[in-house]
C-alpha positions in Angstrom: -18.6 42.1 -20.3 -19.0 45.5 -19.8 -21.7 45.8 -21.9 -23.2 43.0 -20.4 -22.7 44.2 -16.7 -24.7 48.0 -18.4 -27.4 46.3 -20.4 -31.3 46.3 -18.4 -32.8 43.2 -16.8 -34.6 42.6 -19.9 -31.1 42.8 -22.3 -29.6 40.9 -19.7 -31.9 37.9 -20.4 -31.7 38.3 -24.0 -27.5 38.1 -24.3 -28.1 35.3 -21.6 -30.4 33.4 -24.0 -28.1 34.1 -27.0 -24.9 32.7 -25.0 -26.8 29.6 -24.2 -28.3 29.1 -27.9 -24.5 29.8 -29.2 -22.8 27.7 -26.7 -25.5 24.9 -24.9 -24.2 22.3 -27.0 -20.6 22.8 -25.6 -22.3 23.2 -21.8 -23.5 20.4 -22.2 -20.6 18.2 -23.3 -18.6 19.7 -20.8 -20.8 18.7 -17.6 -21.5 14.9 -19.3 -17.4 14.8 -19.4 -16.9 16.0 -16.3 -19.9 13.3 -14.6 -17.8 10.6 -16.1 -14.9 11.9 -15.2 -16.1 11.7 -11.7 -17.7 8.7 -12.2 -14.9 7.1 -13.5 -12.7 8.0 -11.3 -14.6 6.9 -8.4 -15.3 3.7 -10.2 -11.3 3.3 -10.4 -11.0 3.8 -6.6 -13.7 1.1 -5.7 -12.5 -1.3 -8.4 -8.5 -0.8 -7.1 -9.7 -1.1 -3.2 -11.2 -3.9 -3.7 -8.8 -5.8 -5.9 -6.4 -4.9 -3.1 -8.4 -6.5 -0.7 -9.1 -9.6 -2.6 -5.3 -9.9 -3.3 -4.1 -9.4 0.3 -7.2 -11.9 1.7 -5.3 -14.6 -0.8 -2.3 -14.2 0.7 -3.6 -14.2 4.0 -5.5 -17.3 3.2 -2.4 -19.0 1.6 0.0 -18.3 4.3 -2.2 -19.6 7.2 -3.7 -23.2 5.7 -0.6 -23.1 3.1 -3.3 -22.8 0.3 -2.0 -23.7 -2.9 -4.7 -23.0 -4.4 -4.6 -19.1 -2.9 -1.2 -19.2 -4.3 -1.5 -20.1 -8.1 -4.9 -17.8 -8.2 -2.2 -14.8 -7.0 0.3 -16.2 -9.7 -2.1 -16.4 -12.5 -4.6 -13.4 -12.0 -2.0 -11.4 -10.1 1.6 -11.8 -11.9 2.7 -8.5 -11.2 1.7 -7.9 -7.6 3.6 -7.4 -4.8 1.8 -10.5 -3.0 2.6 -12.9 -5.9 6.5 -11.8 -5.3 5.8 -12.5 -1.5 4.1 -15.7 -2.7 7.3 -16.8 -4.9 9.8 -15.8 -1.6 7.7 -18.7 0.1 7.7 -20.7 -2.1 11.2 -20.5 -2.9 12.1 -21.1 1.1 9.9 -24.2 0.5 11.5 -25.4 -2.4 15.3 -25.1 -0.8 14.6 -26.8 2.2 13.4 -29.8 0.3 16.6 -30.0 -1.3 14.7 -28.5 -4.8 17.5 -25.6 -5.5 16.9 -25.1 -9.2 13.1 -23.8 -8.7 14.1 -22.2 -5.5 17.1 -20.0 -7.9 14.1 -19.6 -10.8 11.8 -18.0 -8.2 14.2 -16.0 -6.9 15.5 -15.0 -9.6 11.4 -13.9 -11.4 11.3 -11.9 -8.1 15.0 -10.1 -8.7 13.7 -9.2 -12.1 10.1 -7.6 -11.4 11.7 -6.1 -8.5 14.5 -4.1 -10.3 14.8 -0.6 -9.7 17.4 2.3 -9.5 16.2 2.4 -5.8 17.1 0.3 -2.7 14.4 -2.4 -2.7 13.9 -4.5 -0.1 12.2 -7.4 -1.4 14.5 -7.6 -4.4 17.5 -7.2 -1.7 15.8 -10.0 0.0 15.4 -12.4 -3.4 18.8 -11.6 -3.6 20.5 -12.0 -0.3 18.6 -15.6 -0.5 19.8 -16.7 -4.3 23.4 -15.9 -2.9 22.9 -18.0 0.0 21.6 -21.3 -2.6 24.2 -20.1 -4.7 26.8 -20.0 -1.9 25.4 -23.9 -0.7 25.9 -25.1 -4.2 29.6 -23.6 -3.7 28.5 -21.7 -6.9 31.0 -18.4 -5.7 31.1 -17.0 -9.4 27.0 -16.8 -9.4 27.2 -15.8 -5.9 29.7 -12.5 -6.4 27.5 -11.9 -9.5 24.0 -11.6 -8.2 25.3 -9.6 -5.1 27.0 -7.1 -7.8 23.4 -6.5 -9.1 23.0 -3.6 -6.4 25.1 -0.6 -5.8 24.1 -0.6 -2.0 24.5 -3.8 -0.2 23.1 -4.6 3.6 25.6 -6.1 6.2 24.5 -9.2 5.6 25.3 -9.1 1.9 28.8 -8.0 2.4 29.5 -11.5 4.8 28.2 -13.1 1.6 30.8 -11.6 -0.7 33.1 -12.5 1.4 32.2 -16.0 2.2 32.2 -16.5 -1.7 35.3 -14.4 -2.2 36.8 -16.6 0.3 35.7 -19.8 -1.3 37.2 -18.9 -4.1 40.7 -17.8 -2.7 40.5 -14.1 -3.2 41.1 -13.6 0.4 42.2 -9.5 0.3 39.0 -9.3 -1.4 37.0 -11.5 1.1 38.8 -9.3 4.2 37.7 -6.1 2.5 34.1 -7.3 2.2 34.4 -8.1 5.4 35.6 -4.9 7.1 32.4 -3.3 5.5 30.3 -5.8 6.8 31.9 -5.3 10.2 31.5 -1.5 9.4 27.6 -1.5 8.9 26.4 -4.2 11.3 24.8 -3.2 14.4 24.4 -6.8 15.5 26.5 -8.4 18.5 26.2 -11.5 17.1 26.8 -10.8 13.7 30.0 -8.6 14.3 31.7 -11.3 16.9 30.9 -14.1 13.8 32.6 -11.8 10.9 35.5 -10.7 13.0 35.7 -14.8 13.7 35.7 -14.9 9.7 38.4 -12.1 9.7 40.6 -13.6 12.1 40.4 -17.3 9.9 41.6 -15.3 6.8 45.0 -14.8 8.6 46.3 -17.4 8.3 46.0 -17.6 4.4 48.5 -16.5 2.1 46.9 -12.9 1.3 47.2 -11.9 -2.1 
């Protein structure tokens, strides 16, 4: 370079011309990968945005006429998305309140599974709180104890469950403990007065 920086105008122009007959070829590659790089990637951002947009306008659609048809496009085209899982929640409430528990538990439990992380997630904590609760109407307590043992951190709410189930099945120290930590993370008036009500019914059982 410091032969370059040294050399007259002329010279200059020369090792410019022999840099670019050397080395055009690989100039040129270069800026053509970089275009479609750009290109690409703005292409990407476009496609994605509107996918997005066309995915949450289904759900949108579904949930105000109660579009079946919305829903199964999501299912098919969208498997994986988060507004397919939102449309097999629904679907699942529909299904148990017409008395159809076994699709309501398969839905549930397709939404548990794409859900599944290390992390605290709240729509698998809500497939689950809601298969425990089908689980607990069937007086299923063995499934129930099970699916709320899929997660290391449980909500209030899912801690009442245990207990409920641990209570249905006679394991009352068990049901009082899941209890106490219901008690212990609920902020809820309501809530706290029911499980102490709970509590207080456990009394007068023979406590293991």
């Amino acid at each position: 370079m410091a032969n370059f920086f040294s050399a007259s105008q002329e010279e200059q122009q020369e090792i410019l011309l022999t840099f670019w007959d050397k080395f055009k070829y690989l100039f040129i590659i270069g800026l053509i990968a970089i275009i479609l790089f750009i290109s690409g990637r703005d292409y990407f951002v476009s496609s994605t945005n509107k996918e997005d947009l066309l995915k949450a306008t289904l759900y949108q659609t579904y949930l105000e006429s109660d579009g079946q048809d919305d829903g199964k496009i999501l299912l098919e085209s969208y498997p994986d998305s988060i507004y397919s899982d939102f449309v097999r929640l629904n679907e699942a409430k529909k299904s148990f309140l017409n008395g159809n528990n076994e699709d309501a538990i398969s839905l549930l439990q397709l939404v548990m599974t794409n859900n599944d992380t290390n992390e605290f997630n709240p729509i698998f904590a809500s497939a689950q709180t809601r298969l425990a609760k089908i689980y607990l109407e069937d007086k299923n307590y063995v499934s129930a104890i099970a699916t709320l043992n899929n997660s290391e951190e449980l909500t209030s709410t899912m801690l009442e469950l245990k207990g409920d189930a641990e209570n249905g099945l006679g394991e009352y120290q068990s049901a009082r403990t899941s209890y106490m930590l219901a008690l212990q993370n609920s902020t809820n008036q309501a809530s706290r007065a029911l499980i102490n009500m709970k509590i207080s019914d456990l009394e007068g059982e023979d406590l293991e």
